[in-house]
N, C-alpha and C positions, 0 to 999 in steps of 0.2 A: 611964914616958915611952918611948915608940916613935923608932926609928933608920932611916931609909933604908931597909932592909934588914930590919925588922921588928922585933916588940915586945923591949923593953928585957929585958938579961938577970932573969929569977925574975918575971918577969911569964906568965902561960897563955899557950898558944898555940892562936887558933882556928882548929881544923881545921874542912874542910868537910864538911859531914853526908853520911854515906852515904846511896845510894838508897835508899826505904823500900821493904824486901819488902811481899811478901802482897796479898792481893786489895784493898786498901783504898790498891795503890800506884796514881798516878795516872797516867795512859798519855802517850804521847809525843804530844803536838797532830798530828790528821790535817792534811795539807796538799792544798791541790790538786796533783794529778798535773800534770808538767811534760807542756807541750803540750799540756794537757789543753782542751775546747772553752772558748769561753767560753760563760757567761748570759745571755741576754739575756733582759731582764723585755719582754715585750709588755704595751702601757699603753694600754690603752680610754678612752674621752673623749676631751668637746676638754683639748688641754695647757692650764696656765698654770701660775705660779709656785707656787701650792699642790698640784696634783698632781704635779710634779717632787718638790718638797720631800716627797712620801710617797712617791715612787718611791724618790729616794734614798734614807729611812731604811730601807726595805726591803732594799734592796740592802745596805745598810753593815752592815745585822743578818745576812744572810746570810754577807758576807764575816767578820765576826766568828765565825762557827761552821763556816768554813773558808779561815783562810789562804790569801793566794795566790789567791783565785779572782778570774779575770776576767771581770769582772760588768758589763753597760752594759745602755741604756737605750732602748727604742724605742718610739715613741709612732705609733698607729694614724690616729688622726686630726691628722695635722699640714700644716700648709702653710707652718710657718716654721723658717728654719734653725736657730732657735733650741733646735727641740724636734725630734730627727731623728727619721726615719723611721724603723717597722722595715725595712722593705726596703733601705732605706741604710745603716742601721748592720749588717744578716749584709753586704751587699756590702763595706761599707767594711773587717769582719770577716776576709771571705774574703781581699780583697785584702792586708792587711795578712799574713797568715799566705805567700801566697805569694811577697809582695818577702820577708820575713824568710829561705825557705828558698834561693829564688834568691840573697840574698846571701850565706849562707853556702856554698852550692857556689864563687860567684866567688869568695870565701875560700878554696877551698880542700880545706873540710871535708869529710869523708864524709859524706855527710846522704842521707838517703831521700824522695825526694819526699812529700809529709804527705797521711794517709789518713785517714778517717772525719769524719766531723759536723765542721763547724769551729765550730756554733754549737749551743747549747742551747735551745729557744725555750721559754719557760714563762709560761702569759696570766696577769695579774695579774685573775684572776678565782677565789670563792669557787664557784659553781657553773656549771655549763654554760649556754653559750648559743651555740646550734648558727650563731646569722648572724655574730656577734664572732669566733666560731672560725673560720667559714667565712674570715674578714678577713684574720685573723692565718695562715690558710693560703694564701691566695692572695699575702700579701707576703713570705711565705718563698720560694713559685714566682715572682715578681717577681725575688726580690734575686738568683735563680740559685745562690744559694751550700749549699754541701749543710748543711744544718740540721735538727736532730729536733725535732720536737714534742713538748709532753708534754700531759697531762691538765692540767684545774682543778687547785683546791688542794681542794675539798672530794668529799662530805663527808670529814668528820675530828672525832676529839675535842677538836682543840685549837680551829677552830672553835666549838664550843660553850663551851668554856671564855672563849673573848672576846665571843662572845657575853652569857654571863653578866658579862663584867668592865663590858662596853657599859651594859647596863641600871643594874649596881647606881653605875655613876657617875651615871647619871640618876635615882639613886635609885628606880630603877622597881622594883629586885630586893635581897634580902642578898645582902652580897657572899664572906658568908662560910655554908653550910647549918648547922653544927655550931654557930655561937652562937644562943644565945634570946634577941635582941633581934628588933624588928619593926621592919618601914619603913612608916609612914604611909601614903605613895604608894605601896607595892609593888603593881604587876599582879597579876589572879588570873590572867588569862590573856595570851596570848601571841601576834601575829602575826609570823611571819617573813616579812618583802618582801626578796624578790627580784624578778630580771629572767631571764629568756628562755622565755617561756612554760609551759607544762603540765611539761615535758621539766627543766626549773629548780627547779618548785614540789616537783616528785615528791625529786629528790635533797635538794633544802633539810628536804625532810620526815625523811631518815634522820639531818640533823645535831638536827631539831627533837626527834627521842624523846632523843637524849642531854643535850640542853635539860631536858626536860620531866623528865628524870629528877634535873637536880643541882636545881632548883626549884617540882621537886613539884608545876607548878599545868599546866592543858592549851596546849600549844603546838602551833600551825597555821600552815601558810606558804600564799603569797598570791604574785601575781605584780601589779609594780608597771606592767609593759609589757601588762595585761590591763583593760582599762577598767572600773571597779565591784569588782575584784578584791576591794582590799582590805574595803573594807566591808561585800560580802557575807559576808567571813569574821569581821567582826567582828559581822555580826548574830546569825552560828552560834553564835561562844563567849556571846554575850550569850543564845542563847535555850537554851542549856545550861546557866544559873546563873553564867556570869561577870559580874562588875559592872565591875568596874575593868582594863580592856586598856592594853595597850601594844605597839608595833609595834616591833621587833627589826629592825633590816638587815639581810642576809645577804649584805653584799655592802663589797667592799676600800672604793667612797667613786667613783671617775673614771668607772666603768660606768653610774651611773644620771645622768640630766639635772636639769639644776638647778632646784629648786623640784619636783621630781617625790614625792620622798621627805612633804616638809611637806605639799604639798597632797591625800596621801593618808591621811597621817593625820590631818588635821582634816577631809576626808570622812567617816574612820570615825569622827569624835570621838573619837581617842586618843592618849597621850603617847607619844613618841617615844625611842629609845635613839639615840646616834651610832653612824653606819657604822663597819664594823670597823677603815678605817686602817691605819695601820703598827702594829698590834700587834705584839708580839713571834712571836706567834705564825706570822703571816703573812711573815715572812720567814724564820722554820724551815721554814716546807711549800712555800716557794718552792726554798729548798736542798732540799729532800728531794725534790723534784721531778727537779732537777739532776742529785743524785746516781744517785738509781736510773736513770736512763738512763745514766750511766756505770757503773754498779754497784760505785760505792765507798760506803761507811758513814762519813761523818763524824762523831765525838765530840764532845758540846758541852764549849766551853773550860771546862778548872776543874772538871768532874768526875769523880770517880772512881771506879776496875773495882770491880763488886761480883760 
């Protein structure tokens, strides 16, 4: 029986475990750098309460695999307060950053007037699309507030890895290459739709060979913003021996327009995978985006130095 004061006398006493040496110890959680800018996710489409709802889980995945990060939300195409603007939210960014330093001088404090990017900007897009970018560049020079750009998220292997997670939920793919079972429905081949032209299809193509290579069957991308696109690429895999296709998104879900996606695949007569979404994937390469234009390395939680 335990006393105020701890375990009853001839009872153990638990001490707290020492840190574990050696390369197998687990590192101390990276945090965002104080003062460090904020995120902002740039969000293509019209808003509504399902693309919010994927903004946010992106954002909360990121925040999870960096502490402390100040992460919001700006929407390209918006006209309602509901869904702010990018150009409102770096201004509303900027300004926040400079009442906080103004008030601490009235305070007082020794402070240094605040330098560099107050914002991060990263488009929630898988591959390039030179007029969306064009967007999200012109509402940066709008909000006046100094903010960097960064690249897409693609290509990338992680990419392809949701890619595949995409299909084998539609049953189009194994979801696993190492088991010998079959899927019925499995595609022999493969269209990647994307959106921005020639300049979109060519990069979709370098995440398509790391496709083509965890599912062994031939993958081709297609632009869904190119009229006949896709079909004509479904008539190539069909006149090369594929019989059974399937059309792969390559794209987060808010970029393409609605009903754009369905009605190009049943043009080509083929079964469809859902758009990437909030993978997990997709909000690591949003943070990694982040990061490398600050040039910090964040650790994912819970894993350990090898």
């Amino acid at each position: 029986m335990s006393s105020p004061t701890g375990p009853a006398s001839g009872l153990p006493v638990r001490m707290p475990r020492p840190r574990q040496p050696g390369r197998h110890r687990r590192p101390e959680p990276v945090v965002a750098p104080e003062g460090a800018p904020a995120l902002v996710l740039a969000v293509p489409g019209a808003p509504s309460p399902a693309v919010r709802s994927l903004a946010e889980e992106v954002i909360s995945i990121a925040r999870s695999e960096l502490p402390g990060l100040d992460a919001r939300i700006g929407y390209l195409d918006s006209a309602d307060h509901e869904y702010p603007t990018l150009d409102a939210v770096l201004a509303h960014t900027a300004a926040e950053r400079t009442a906080r330093f103004e008030q601490a001088r009235a305070d007082g404090q020794d402070v240094t007037a605040p330098d560099g990017p107050v914002a991060v900007v990263v488009p929630l897009l898988a591959g390039p699309d030179s007029a969306l970018i064009r967007r999200v560049r012109q509402a940066v020079m709008d909000s006046r507030a100094a903010a960097e750009l960064t690249d897409v998220l693609g290509p990338h292997p992680l990419l392809a890895e949701a890619l595949h997670v995409r299909l084998s939920e539609a049953g189009l793919a194994r979801a696993d290459r190492a088991r010998l079972f079959t899927v019925a429905t499995a595609a022999d081949g493969i269209i990647l739709a994307t959106v921005g032209g020639d300049e979109a299809v060519q990069a979709a193509g370098i995440t398509g060979m790391l496709l083509a290579a965890r599912l062994a069957v031939p993958v081709m991308a297609a632009a869904l913003d190119q009229e006949g696109s896709i079909a004509a690429m479904a008539d190539q895999l069909r006149g090369s021996g594929s019989t059974q296709l399937a059309v792969a998104p390559y794209l987060i879900g808010p970029e393409v327009g609605d009903g754009l996606l369905d009605a190009a695949a049943k043009e080509a007569d083929c079964l469809s995978a859902e758009p990437l979404g909030a993978y997990p994937a997709i909000g690591k390469l949003v943070l990694s985006q982040y990061a490398a234009a600050l040039g910090i390395t964040p650790q994912p939680q819970g894993s350990p130095v090898h």
